[in-house]
C-alpha positions in Angstrom: 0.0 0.0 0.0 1.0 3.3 -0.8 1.7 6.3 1.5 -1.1 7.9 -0.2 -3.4 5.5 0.4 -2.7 5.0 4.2 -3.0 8.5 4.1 -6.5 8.3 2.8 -7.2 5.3 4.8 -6.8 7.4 7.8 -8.8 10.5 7.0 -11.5 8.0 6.1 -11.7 6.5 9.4 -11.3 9.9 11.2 -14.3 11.3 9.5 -16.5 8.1 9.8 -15.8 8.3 13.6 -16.8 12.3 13.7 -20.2 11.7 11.5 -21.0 8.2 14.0 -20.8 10.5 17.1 -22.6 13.6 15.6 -25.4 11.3 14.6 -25.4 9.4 18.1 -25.4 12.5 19.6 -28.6 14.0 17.6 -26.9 17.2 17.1 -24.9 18.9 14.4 -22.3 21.5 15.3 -22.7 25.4 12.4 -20.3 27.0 11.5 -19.5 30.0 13.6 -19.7 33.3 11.3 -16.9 36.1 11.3 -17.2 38.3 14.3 -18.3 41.0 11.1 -22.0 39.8 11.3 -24.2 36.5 10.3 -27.2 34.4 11.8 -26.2 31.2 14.1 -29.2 28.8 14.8 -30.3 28.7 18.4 -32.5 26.1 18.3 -35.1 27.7 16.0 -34.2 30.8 17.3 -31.7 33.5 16.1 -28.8 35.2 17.1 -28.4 38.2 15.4 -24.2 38.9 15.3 -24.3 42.5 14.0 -21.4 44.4 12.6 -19.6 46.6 15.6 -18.2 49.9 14.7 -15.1 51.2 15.6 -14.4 51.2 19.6 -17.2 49.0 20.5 -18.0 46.0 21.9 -20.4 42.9 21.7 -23.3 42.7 23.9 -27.0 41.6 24.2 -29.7 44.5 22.5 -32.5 42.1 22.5 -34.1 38.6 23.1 -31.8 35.8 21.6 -29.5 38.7 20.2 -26.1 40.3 20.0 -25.5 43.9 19.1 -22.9 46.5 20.0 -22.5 48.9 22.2 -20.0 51.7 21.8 -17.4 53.3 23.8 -15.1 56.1 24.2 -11.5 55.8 22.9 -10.6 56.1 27.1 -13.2 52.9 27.9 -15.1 54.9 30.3 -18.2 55.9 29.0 -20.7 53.5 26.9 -23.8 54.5 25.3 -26.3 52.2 24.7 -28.0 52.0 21.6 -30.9 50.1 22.1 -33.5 50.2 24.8 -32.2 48.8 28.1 -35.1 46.2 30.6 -33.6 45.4 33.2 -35.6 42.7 35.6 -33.3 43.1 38.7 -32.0 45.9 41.0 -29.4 47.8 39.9 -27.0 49.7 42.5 -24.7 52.0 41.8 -21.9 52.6 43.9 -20.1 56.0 43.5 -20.6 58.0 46.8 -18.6 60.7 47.5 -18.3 62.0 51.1 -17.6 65.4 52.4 -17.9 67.2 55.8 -17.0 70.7 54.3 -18.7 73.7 55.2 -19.0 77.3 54.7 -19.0 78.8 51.0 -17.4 76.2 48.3 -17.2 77.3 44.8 -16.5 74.9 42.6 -16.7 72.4 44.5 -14.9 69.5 43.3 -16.9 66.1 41.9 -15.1 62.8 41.5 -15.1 60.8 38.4 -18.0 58.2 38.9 -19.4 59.6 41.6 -23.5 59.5 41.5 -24.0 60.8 45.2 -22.5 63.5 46.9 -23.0 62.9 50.8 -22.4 65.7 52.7 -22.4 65.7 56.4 -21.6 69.7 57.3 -21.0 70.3 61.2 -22.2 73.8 60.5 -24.3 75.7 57.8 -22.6 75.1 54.1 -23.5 76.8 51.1 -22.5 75.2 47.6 -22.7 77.2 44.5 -21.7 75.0 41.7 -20.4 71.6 41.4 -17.1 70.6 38.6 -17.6 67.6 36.4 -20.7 68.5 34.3 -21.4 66.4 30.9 -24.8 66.2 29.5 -26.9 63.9 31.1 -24.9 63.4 34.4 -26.4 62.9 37.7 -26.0 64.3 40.8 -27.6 63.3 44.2 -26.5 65.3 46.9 -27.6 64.1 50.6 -27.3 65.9 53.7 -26.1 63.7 56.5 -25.0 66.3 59.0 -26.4 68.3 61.7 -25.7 71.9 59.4 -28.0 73.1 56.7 -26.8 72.6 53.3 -27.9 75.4 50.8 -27.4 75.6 47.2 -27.8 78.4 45.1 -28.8 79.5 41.8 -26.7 81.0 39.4 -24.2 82.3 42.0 -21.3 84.0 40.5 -18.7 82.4 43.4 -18.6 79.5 40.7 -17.3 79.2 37.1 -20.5 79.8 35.1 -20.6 76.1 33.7 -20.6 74.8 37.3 -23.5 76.8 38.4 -26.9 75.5 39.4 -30.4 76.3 38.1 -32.4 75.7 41.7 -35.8 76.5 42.2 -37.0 79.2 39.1 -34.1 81.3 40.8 -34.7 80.9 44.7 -32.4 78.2 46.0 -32.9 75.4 48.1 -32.5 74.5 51.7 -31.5 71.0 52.5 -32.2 70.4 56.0 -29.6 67.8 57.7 -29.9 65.8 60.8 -32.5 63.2 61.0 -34.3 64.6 58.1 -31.7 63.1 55.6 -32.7 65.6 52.6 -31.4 65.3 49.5 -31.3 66.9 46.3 -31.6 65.5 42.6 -29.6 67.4 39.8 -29.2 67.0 36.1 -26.6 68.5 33.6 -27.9 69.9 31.1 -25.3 70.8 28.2 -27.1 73.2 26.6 -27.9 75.6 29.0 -24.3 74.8 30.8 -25.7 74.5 34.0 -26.3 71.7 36.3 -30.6 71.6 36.6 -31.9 70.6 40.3 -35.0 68.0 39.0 -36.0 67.2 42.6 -35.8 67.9 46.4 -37.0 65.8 49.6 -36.7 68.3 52.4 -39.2 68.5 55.3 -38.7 72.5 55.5 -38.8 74.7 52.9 -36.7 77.8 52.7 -38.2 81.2 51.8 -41.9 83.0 52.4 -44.9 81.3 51.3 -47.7 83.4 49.3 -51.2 82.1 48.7 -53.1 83.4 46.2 -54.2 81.5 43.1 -51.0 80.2 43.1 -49.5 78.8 45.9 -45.8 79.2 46.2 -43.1 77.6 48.4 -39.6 78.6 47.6 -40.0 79.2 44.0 -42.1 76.2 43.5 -45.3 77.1 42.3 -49.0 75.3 42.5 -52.0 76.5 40.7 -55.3 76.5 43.1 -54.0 77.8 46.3 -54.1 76.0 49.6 -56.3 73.3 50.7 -55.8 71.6 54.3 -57.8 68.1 54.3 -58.4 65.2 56.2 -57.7 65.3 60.0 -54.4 68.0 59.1 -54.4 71.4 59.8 -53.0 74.6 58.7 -50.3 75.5 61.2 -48.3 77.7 62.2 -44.9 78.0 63.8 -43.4 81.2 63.3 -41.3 83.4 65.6 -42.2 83.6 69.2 -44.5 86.9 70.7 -43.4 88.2 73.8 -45.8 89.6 76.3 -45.0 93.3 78.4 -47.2 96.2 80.8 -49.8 92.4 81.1 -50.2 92.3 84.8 -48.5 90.0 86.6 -47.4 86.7 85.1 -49.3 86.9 82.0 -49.2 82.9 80.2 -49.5 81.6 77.2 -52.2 78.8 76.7 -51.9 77.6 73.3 -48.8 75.7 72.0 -47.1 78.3 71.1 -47.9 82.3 70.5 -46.1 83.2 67.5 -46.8 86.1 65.1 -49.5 84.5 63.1 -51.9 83.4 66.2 -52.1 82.3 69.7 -54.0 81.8 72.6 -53.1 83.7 76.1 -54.0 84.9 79.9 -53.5 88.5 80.9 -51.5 88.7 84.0 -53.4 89.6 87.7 -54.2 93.1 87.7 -53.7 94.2 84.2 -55.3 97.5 82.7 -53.2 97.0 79.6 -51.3 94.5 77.4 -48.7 94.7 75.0 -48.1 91.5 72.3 -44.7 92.5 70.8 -44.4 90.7 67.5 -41.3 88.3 67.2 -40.4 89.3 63.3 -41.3 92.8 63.1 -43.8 93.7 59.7 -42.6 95.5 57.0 -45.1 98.8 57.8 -47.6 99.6 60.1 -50.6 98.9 57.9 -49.3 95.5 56.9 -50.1 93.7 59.6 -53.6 93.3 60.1 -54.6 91.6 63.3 -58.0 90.2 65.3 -58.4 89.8 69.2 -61.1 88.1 70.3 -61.8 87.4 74.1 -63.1 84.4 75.9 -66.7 84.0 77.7 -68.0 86.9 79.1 -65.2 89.1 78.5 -65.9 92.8 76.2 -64.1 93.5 73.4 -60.8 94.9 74.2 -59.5 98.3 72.5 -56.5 98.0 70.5 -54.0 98.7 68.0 -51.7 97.6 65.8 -48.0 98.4 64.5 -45.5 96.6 62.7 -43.8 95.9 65.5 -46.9 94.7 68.6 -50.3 94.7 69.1 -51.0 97.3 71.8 -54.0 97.0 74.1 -54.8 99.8 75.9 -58.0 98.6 77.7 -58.2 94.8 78.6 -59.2 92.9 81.7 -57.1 90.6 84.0 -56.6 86.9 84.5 -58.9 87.5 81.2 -58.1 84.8 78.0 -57.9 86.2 74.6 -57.4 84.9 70.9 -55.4 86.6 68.3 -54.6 85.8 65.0 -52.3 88.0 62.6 -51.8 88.1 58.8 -49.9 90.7 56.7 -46.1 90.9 55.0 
């Protein structure tokens, strides 16, 4: 026999033994395409092996397919081309911490950070944040016992690290156990970094109702409704009570500028309610007294500064309630 025929001999038998297995086996192995694009069967089903461009890489884009994502020449940034389910939880885990406080311009963002946690001792004021791209987020959470404000379109920072906050008012994040936070988008076009959200329990700034009710530059349409078992409250600065008698008390939670409930002092004639914010003019402050049982009506006045009654009766309970600017 010839070499040539061994030769043949042997692929013969080699090729026999590969097609006995494959048919034992019930299965037949494709051919696996160019990583340039091609369909592999899947069973009945297809996977799609689409051409990648250059800098990207091969991932799923869709049931039983592959696609491609691309990347930055630096491989830090990927932007997803198709629409993205995702069935489980996702957690991101770039938290930067800070205890900084007082004014920072400019203030410095990591690369890959998603939250800023800042956990002031004292009051902190943040006018603009570095590392703005369009799209980024930015969640900044107040930890600490200081108040974290941030401003809108403060000059202290570079103009493309300023913050649009509020329709131009600012925002107070209370810290503590209130644990407020702040949601913020870039936004590449206007070169500013957008504030989307806010979860404080006290808002910063006067409150008008009108039509419009609005808290801090956040305005809502209908003015201001108090339903179910709450109440409209107030909790404004403290009155303080002079020429009342002796030991003149308050009854009510607390007597603040906006209402309250109190006892003229033993042998009072008169009463002065001195106001704990003063108003901005005499005729902006526009108060009611109204006295208890059998009591008259007292004569009084009103300033910006106190209500002054000159005629009032003692160990004698009155109501008040103020309103005004």
């Amino acid at each position: 026999m010839t070499s040539y025929q061994r030769y043949g001999t042997g692929v013969g038998i080699a090729l026999a033994g590969f097609l006995m297995m494959t048919f034992l086996s019930g299965q037949l192995v494709p051919p696996v395409p160019p990583i340039g694009g091609g369909n592999i069967s899947n069973g009945g089903a297809s996977l799609t092996n689409a051409p990648c461009g250059t800098n990207s890489l091969i991932t799923a884009t869709g049931a039983n397919s592959i696609g491609c994502v691309s990347s930055t020449d630096d491989g830090t940034t990927f932007t997803n081309q198709q629409a993205l389910s995702q069935a489980g939880s996702v957690a991101f885990t770039g938290v930067q911490t800070t205890s900084a406080t007082g004014t920072q311009n400019n203030f410095t963002i990591n690369a890959g950070t998603l939250v800023l946690r800042a956990s002031p001792a004292s009051a902190t004021t943040y006018s603009g944040f570095t590392g703005g791209t369009e799209g980024r987020m930015l969640i900044v959470e107040v930890t600490g016992a200081g108040v974290v404000t941030l401003t809108n379109l403060d000059a202290g920072s570079t103009s493309a690290n300023q913050l649009l906050v509020n329709g131009g008012s600012g925002a107070t994040l209370v810290g503590g156990t209130t644990n407020s936070t702040a949601f913020l988008l870039y936004d590449a076009t206007a070169s500013h970094w957008r504030m989307i959200a806010q979860n404080s329990t006290t808002i910063a700034g006067a409150i008008t109702i009108g039509n419009t009710l609005t808290a801090n530059g956040i305005s809502t349409t209908g003015g201001l409704t108090a339903s179910g078992a709450s109440h409209i409250k107030s909790t404004g600065n403290a009155v303080s009570f002079s020429t009342c008698g002796t030991s003149p008390a308050c009854n009510s939670t607390t007597c603040n500028d906006i209402s309250g409930t109190f006892t003229t002092g033993s042998a009072a004639t008169t009463c002065t309610i001195t106001f704990g914010a003063t108003y901005t003019g005499a005729d902006d402050a526009t108060c009611l007294m109204m006295p208890m049982g059998t009591a008259t009506m007292p004569v009084y006045t009103v300033s910006a500064t106190a209500i002054t009654m000159s005629t009032s009766i003692a160990s004698t309970k009155y109501k008040y309630i103020c309103v005004g600017h």
